[in-house]
N, C-alpha and C positions, 0 to 999 in steps of 0.2 A: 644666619645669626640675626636675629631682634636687635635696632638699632636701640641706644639706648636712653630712655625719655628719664631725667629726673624728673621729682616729685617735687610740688611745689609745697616751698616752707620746710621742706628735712634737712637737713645736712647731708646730701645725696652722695658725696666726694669723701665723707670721713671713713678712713680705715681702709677705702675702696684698694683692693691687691695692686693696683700699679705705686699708689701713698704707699703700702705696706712694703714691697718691694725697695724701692730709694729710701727708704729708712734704714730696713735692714741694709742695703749699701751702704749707704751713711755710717749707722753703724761699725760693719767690716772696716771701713776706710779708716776710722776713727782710733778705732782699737787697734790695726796694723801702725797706726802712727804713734801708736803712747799716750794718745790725748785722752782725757775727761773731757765730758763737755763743759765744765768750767775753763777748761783749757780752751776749749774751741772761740767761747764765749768770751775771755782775754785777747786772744789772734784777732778776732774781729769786729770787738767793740758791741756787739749783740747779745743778748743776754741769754744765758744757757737755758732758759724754757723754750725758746726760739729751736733748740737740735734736739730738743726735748719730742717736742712737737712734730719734726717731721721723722723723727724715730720712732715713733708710735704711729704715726697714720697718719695723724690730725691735720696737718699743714704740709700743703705740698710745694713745689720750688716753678717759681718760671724759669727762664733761661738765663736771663743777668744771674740769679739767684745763685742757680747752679753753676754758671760760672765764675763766680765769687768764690762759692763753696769750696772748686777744686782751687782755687788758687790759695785761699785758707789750707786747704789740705796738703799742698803743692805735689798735687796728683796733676795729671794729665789729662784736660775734657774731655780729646778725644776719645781715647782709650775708655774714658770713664761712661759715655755715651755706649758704645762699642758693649761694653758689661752691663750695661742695663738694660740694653734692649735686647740684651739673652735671658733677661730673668721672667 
């Protein structure tokens, strides 16, 4: 496997299948709980373009992030970890 060189000046990371993935988790997560992301965007004081973004690709999560996230969610990191590194 070719390691992988971004390009200088693209947006090398938008849309890339691992973004795409934790969105659509995102997503699933979101919709199993009832929420909108307006809802999400009330829970946490951030504003719904914010799950907007990482549900389309565009923006991805560091680790504080996603562990915010599930606790927004009051999912489980673990577990939640555990589910995405099968996707």
């Amino acid at each position: 496997m070719e390691a992988y060189k971004p390009k200088r000046g693209e947006a090398h990371l938008k849309s890339s299948p691992k973004r795409l993935a934790i969105g659509n988790w995102l997503r699933e997560q979101r919709k199993a709980k009832g929420l909108t992301m307006r809802d999400l965007a009330a829970i946490s004081g951030k504003p719904h373009s914010y799950f907007g973004k990482i549900e389309q690709g565009m923006r991805g999560l560091d680790i504080l992030e996603f562990l915010e996230l599930c606790q927004w969610l009051g999912i489980d990191y673990r577990s939640s970890i555990n589910q995405i590194h099968k996707l």
